[in-house]
PAPALUM-973258 format. One record per atom (N, C-alpha, C): residue in one letter; atom name; residue number from 0; x, y, z. Coordinates in Angstrom, 2 decimals. Example, Ala and Ser with C-alpha at 12.3 -4.5 7.8 and 13.67 -1.06 7.14 Angstrom:
// residues 2
+------+------+------+---------+---------+---------+
| resn | name | resi |      px |      py |      pz |
+------+------+------+---------+---------+---------+
|    A |    N |    0 |   13.19 |   -5.69 |    7.80 |
|    A |   CA |    0 |   12.30 |   -4.50 |    7.80 |
|    A |    C |    0 |   13.20 |   -3.30 |    7.80 |
|    S |    N |    1 |   12.85 |   -2.25 |    7.08 |
|    S |   CA |    1 |   13.67 |   -1.06 |    7.14 |
|    S |    C |    1 |   12.90 |    0.03 |    7.87 |
+------+------+------+---------+---------+---------+
***
This chain:
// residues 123
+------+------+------+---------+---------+---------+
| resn | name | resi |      px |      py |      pz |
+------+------+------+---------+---------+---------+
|    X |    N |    0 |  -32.61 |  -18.67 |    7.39 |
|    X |   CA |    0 |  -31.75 |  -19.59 |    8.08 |
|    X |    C |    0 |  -30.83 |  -20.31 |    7.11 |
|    X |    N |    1 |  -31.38 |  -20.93 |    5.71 |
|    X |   CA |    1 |  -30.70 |  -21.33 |    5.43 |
|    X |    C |    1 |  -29.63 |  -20.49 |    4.03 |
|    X |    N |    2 |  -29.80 |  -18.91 |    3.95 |
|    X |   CA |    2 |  -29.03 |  -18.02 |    3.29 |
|    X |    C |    2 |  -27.72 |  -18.01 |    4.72 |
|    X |    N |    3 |  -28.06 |  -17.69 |    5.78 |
|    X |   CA |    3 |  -26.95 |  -17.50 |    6.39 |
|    X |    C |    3 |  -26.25 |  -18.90 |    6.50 |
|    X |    N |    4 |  -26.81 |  -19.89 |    6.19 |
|    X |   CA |    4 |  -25.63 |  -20.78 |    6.55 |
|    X |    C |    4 |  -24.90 |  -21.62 |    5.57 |
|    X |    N |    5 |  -25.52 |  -20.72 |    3.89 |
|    X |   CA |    5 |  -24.96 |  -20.61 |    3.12 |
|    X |    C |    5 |  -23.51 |  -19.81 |    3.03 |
|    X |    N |    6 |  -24.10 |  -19.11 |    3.49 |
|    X |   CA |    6 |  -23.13 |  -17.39 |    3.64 |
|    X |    C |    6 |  -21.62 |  -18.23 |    4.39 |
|    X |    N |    7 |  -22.16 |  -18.71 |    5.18 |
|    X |   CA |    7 |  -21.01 |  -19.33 |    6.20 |
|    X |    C |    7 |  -20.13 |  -20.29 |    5.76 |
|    X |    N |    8 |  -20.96 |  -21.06 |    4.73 |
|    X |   CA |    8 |  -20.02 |  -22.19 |    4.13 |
|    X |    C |    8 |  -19.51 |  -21.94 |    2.28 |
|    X |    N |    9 |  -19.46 |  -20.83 |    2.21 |
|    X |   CA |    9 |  -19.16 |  -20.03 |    0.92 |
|    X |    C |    9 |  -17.80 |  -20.26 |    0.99 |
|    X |    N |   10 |  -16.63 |  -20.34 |    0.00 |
|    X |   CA |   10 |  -15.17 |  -20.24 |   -0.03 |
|    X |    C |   10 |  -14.80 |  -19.49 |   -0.09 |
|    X |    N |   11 |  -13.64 |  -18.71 |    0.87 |
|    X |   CA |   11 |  -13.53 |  -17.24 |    0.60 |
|    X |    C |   11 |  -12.05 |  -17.32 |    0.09 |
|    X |    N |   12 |  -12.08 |  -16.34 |   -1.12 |
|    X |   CA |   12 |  -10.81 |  -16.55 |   -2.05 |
|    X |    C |   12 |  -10.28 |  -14.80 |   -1.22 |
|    X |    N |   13 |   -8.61 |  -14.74 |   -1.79 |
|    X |   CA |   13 |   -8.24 |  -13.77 |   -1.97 |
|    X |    C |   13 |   -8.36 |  -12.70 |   -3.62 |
|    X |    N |   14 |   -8.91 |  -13.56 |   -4.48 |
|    X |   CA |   14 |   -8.99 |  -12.66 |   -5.49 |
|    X |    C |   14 |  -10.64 |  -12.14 |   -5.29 |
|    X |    N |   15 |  -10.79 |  -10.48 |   -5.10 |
|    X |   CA |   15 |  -12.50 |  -10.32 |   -5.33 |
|    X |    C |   15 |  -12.54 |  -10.44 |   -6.72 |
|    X |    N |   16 |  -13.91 |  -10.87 |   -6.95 |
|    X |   CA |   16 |  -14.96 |  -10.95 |   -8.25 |
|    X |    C |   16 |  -15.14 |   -9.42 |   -8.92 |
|    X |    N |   17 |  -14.51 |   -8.88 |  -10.31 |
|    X |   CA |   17 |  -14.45 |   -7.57 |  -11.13 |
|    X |    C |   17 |  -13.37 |   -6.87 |  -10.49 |
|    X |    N |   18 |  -12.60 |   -7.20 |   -9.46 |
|    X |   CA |   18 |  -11.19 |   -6.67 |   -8.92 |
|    X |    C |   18 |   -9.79 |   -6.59 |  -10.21 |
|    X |    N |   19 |   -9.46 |   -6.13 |  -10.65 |
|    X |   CA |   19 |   -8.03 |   -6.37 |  -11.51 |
|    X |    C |   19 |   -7.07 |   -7.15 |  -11.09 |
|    X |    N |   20 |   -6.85 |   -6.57 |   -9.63 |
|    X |   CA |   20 |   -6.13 |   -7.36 |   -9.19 |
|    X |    C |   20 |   -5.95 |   -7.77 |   -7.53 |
|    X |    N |   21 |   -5.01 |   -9.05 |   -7.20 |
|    X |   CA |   21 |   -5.80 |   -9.94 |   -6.16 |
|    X |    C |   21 |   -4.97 |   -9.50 |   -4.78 |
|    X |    N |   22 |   -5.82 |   -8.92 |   -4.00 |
|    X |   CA |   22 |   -5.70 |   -8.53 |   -2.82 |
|    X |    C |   22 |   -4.80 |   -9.56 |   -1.89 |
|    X |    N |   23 |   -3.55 |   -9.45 |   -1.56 |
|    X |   CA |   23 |   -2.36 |   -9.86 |   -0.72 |
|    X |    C |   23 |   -3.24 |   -9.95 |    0.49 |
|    X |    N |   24 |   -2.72 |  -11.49 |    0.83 |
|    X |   CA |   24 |   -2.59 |  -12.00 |    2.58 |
|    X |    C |   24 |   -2.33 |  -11.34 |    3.56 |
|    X |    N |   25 |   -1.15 |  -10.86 |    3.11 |
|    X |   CA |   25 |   -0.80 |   -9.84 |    4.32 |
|    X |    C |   25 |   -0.03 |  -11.13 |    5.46 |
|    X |    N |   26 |    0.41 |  -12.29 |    4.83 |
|    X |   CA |   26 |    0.76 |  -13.45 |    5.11 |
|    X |    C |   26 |    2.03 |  -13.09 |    5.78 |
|    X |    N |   27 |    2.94 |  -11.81 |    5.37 |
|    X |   CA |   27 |    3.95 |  -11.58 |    6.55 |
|    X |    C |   27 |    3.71 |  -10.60 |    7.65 |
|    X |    N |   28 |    2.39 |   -9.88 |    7.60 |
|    X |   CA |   28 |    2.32 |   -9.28 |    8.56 |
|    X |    C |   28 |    2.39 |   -7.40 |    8.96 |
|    X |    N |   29 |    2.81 |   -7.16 |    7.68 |
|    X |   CA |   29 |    3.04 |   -6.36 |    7.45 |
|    X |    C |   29 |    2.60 |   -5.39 |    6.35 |
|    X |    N |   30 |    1.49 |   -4.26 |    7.27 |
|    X |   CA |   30 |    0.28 |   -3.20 |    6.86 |
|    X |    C |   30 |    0.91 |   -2.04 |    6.39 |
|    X |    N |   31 |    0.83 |   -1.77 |    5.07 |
|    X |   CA |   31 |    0.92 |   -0.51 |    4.27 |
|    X |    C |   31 |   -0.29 |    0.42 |    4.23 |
|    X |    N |   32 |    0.37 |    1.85 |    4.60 |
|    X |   CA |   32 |   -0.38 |    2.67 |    3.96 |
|    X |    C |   32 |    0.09 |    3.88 |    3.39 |
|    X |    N |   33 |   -0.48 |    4.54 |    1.90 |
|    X |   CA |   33 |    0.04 |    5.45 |    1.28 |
|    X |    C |   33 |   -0.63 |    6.60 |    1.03 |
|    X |    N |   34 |    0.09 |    7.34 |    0.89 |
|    X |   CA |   34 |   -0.35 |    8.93 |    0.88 |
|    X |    C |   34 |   -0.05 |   10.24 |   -0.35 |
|    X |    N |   35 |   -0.81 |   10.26 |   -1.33 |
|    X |   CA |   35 |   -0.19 |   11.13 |   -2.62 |
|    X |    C |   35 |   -0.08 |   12.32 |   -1.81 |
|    X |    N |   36 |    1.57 |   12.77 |   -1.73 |
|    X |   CA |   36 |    1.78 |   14.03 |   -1.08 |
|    X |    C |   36 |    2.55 |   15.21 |   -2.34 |
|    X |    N |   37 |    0.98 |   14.91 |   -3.79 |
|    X |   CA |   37 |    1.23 |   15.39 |   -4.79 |
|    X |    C |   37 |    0.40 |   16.30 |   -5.22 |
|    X |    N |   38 |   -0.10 |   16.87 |   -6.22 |
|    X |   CA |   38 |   -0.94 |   17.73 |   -7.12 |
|    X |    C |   38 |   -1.27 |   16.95 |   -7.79 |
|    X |    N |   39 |   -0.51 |   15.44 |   -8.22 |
|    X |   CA |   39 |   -1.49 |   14.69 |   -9.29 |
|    X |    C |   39 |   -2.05 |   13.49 |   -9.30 |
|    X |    N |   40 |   -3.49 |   14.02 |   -9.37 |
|    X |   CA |   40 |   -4.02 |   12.82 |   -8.78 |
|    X |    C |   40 |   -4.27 |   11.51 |   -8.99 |
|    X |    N |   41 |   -4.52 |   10.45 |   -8.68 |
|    X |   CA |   41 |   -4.77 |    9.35 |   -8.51 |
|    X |    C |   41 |   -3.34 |    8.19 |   -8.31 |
|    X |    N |   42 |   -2.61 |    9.14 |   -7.75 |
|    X |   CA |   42 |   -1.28 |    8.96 |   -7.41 |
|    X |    C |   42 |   -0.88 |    7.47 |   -6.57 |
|    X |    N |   43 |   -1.59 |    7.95 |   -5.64 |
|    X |   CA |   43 |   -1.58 |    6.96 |   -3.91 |
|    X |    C |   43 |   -2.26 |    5.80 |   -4.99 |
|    X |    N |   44 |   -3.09 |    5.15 |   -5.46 |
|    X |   CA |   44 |   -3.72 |    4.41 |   -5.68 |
|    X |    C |   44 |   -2.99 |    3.62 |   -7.17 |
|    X |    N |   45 |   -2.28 |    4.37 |   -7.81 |
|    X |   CA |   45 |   -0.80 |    3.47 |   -9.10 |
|    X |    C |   45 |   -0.37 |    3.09 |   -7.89 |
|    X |    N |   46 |    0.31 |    3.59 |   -7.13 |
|    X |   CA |   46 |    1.60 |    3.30 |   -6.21 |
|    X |    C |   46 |    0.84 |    1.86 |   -5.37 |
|    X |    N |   47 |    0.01 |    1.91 |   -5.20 |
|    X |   CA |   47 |   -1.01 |    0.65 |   -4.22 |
|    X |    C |   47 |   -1.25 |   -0.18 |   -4.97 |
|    X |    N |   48 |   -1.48 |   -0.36 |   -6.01 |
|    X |   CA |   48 |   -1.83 |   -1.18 |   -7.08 |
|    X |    C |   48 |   -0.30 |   -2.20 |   -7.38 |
|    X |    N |   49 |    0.79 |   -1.31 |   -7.36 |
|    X |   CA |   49 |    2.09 |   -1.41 |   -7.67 |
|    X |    C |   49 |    3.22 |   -2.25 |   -6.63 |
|    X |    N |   50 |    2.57 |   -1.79 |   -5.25 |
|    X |   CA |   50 |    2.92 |   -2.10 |   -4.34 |
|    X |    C |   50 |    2.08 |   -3.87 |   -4.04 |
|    X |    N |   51 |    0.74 |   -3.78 |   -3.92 |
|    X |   CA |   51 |    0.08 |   -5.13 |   -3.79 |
|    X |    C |   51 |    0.68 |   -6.06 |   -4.76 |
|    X |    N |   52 |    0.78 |   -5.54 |   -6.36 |
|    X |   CA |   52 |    1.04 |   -6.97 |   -6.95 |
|    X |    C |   52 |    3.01 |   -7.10 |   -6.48 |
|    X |    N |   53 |    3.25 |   -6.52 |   -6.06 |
|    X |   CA |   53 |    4.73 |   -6.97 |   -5.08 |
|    X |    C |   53 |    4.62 |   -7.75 |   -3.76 |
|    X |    N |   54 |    3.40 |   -7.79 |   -3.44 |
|    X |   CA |   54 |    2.54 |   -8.61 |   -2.22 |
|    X |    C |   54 |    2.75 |   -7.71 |   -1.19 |
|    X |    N |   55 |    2.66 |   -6.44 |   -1.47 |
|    X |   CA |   55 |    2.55 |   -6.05 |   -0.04 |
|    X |    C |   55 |    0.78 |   -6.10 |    0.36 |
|    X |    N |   56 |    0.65 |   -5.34 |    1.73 |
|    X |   CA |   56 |   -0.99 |   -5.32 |    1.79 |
|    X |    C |   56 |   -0.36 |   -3.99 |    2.42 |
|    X |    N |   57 |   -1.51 |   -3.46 |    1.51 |
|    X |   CA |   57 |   -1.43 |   -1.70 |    1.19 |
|    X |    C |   57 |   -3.28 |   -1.80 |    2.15 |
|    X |    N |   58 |   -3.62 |   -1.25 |    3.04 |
|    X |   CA |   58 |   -4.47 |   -1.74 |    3.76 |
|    X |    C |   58 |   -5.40 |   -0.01 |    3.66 |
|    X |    N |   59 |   -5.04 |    1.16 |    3.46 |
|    X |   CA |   59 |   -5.13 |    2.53 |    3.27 |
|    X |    C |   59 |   -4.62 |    3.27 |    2.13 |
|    X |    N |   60 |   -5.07 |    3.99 |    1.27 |
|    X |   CA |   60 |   -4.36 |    5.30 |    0.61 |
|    X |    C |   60 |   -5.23 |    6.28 |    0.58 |
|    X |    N |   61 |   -5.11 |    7.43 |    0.40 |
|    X |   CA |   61 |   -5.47 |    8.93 |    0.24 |
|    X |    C |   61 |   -4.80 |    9.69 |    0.00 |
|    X |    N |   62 |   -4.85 |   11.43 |    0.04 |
|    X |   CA |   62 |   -4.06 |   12.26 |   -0.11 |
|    X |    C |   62 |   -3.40 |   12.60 |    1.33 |
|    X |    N |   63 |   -2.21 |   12.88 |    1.17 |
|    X |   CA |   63 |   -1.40 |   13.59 |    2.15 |
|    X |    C |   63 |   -1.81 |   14.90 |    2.60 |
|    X |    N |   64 |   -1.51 |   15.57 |    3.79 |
|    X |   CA |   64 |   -2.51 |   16.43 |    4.49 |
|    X |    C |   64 |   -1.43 |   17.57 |    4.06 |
|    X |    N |   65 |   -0.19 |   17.52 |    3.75 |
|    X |   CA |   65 |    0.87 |   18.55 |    2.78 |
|    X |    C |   65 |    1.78 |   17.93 |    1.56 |
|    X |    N |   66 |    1.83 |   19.20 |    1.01 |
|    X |   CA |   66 |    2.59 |   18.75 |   -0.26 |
|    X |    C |   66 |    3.88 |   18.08 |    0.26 |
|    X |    N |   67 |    4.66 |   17.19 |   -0.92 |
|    X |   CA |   67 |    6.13 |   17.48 |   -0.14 |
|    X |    C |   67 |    7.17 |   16.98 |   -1.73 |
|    X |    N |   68 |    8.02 |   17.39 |   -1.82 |
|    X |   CA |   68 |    8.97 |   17.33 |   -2.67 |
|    X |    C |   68 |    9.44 |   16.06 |   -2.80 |
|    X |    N |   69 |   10.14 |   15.24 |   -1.63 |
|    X |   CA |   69 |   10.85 |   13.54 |   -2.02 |
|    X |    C |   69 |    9.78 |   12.70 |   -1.62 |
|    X |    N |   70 |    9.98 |   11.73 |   -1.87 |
|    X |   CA |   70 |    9.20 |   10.62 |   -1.37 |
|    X |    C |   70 |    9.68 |    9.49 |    0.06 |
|    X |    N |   71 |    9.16 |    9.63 |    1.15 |
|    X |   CA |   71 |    9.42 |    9.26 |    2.35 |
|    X |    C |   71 |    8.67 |    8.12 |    2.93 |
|    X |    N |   72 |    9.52 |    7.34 |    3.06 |
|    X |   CA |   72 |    8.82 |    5.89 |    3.49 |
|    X |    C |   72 |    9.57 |    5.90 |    4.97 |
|    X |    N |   73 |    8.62 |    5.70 |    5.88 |
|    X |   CA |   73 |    8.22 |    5.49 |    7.14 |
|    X |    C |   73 |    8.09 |    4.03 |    7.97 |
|    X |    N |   74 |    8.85 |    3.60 |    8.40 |
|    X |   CA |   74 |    9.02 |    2.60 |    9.24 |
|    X |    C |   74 |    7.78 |    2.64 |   10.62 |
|    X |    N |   75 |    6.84 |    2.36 |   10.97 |
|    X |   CA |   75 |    6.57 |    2.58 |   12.26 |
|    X |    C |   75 |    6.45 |    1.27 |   13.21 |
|    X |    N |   76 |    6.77 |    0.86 |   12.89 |
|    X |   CA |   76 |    6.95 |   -0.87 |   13.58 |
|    X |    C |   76 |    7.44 |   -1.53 |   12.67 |
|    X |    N |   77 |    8.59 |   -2.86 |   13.31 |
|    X |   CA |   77 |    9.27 |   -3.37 |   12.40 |
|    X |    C |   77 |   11.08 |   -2.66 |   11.88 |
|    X |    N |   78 |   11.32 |   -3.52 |   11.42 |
|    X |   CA |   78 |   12.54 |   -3.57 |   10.80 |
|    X |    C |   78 |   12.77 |   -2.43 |    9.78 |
|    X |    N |   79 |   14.24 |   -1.81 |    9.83 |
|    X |   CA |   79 |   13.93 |   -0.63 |    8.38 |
|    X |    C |   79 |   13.89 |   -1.55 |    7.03 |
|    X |    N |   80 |   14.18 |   -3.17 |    7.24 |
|    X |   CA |   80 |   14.43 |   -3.67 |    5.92 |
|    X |    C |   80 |   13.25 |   -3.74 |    5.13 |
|    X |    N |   81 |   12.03 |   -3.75 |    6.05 |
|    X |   CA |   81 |   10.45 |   -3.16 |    5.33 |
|    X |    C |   81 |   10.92 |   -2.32 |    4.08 |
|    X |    N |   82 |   10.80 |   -0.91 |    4.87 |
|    X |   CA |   82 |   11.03 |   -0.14 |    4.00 |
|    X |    C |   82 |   11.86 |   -0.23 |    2.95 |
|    X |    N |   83 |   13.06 |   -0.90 |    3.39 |
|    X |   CA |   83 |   13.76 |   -0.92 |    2.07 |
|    X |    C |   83 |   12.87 |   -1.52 |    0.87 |
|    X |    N |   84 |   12.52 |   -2.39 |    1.38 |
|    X |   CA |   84 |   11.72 |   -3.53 |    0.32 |
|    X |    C |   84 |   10.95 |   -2.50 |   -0.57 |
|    X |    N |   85 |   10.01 |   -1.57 |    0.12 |
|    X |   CA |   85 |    9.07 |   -1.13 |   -0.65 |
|    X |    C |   85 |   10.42 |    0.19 |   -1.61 |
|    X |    N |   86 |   11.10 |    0.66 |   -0.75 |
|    X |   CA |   86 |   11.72 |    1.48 |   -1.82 |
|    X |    C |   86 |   12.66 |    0.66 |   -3.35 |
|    X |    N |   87 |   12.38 |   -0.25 |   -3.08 |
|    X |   CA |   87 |   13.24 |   -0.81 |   -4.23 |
|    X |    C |   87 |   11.55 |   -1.43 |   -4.95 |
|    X |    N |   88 |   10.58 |   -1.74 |   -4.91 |
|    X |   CA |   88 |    9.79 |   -1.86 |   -5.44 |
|    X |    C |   88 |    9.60 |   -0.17 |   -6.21 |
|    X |    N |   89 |    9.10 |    0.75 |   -5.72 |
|    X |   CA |   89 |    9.03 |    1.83 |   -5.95 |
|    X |    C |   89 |    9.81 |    2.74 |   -6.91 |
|    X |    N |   90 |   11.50 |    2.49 |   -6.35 |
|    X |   CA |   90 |   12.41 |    3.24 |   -7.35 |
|    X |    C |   90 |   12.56 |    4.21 |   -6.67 |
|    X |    N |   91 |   12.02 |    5.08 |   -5.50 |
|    X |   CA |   91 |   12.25 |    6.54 |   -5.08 |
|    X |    C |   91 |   11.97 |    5.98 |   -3.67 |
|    X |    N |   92 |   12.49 |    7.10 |   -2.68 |
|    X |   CA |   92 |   12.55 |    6.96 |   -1.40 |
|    X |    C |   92 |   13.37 |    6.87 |   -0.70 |
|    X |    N |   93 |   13.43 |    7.74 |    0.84 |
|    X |   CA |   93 |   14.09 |    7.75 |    1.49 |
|    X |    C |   93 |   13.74 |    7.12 |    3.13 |
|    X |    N |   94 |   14.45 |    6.00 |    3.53 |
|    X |   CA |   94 |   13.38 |    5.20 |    4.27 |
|    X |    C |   94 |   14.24 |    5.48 |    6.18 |
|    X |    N |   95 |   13.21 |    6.34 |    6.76 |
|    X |   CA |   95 |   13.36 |    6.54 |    7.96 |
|    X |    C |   95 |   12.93 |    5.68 |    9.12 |
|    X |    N |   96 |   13.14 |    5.32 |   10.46 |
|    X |   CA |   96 |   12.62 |    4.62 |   11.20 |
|    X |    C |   96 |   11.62 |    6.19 |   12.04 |
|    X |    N |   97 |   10.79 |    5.92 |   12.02 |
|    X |   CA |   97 |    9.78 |    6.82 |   12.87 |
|    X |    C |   97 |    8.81 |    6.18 |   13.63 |
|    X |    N |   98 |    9.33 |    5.64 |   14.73 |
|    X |   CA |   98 |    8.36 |    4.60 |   15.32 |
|    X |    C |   98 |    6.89 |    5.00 |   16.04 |
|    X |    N |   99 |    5.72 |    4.87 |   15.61 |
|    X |   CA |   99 |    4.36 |    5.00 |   16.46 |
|    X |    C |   99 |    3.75 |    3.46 |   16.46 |
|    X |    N |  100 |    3.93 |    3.57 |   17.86 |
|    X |   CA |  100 |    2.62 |    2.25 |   17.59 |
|    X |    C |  100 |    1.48 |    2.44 |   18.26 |
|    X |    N |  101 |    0.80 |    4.04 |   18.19 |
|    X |   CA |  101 |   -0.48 |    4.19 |   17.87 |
|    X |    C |  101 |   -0.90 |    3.65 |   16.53 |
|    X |    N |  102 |   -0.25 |    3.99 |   15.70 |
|    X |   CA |  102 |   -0.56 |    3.43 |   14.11 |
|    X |    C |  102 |   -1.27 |    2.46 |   13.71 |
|    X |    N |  103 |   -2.02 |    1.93 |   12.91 |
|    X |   CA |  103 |   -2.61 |    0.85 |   12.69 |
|    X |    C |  103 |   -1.86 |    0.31 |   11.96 |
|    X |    N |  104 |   -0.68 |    0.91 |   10.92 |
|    X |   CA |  104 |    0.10 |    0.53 |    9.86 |
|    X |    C |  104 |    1.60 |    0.40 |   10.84 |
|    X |    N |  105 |    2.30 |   -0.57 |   10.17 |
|    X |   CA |  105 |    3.90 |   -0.93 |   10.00 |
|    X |    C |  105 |    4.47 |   -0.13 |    9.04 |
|    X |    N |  106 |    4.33 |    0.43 |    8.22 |
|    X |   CA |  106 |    4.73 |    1.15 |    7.51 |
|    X |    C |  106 |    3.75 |    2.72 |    6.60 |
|    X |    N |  107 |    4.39 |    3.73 |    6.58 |
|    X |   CA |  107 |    3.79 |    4.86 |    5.76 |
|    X |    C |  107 |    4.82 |    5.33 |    5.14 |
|    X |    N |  108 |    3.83 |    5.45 |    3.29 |
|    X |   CA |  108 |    4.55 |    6.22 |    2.01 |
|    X |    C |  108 |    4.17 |    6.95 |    1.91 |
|    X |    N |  109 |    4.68 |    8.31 |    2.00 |
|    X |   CA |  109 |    4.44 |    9.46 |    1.66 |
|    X |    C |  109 |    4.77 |   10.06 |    0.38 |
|    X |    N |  110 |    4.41 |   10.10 |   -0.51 |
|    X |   CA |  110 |    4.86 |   10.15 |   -2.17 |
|    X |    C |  110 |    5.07 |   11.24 |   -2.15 |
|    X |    N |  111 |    6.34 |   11.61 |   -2.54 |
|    X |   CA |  111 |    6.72 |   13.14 |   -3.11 |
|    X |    C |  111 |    6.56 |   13.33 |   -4.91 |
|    X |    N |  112 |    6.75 |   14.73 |   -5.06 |
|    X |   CA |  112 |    7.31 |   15.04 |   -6.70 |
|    X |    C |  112 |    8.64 |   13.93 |   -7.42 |
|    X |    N |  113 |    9.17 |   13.57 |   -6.38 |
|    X |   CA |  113 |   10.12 |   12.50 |   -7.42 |
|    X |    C |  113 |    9.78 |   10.90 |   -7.64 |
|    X |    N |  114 |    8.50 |   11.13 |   -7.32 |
|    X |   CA |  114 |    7.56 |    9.35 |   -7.70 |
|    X |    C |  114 |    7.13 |    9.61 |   -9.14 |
|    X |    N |  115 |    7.77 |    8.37 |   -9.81 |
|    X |   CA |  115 |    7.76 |    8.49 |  -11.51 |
|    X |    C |  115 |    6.92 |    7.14 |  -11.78 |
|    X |    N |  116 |    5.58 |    6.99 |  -11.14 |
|    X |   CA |  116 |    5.11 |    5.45 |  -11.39 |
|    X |    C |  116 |    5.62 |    5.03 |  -13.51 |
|    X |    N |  117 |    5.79 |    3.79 |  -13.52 |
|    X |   CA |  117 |    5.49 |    3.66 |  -15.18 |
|    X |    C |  117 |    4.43 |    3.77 |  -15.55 |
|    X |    N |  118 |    4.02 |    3.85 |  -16.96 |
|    X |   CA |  118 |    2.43 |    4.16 |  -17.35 |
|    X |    C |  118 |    1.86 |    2.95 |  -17.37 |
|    X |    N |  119 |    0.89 |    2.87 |  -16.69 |
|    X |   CA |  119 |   -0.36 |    1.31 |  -16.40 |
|    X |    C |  119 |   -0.85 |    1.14 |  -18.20 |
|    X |    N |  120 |   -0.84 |   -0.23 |  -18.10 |
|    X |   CA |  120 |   -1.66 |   -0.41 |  -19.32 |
|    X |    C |  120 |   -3.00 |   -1.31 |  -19.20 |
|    X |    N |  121 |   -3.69 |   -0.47 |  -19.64 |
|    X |   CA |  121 |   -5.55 |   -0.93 |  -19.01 |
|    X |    C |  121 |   -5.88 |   -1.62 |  -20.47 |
|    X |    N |  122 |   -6.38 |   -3.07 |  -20.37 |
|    X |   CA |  122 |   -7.12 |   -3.76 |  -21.18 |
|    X |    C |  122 |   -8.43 |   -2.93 |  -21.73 |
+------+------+------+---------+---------+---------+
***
């Protein structure tokens, strides 16, 4: 009884504890998700890393279900100026309105061969 009502009155931060780095609000509303639609891996997850400390909330990544050559950012709810945002974070992209609002996301990156992340530098 009294662990859970510890549990309850705990402070909950946005930075997790051994995280690098601190997981976005998501304070405008607006759910990213990305997709390495590459051969090299650990692609989707620079680009998410890259994207959050720009404050987006990247809420999904994995691999893309096909390869693809450019890199395509996807509007699916919302404004195309989303997308713009993330393509100028990014550097590559071509930003379409493709509206689903089955989607759980406002937006999908589809990373092509012309995503040049810079090289991360790990402490």
């Amino acid at each position: 009884m009294v662990v859970a009502a510890a549990m309850r009155l705990w402070p909950r931060t946005d930075h997790v504890e051994g995280h690098s780095y601190p997981i976005p609000s998501g304070a405008d509303g607006r759910l990213v998700e990305v997709l390495n639609g590459t051969n090299r891996m650990g692609l989707a997850r620079i680009s998410t890393r890259q994207l959050r400390r720009a404050g987006f909330d990247v809420v999904f990544f994995r691999n893309a279900p096909e390869l693809v050559d450019s890199t395509d950012i996807l509007v699916r709810r919302g404004a195309v100026t989303d997308g713009e945002r993330i393509r100028a974070v990014l550097g590559v992209g071509r930003v379409r309105l493709e509206i689903d609002t089955l989607r759980r996301v406002d937006v999908s990156v589809i990373l092509g061969g012309d995503y040049e992340p810079e090289p991360e530098l790990h402490p």
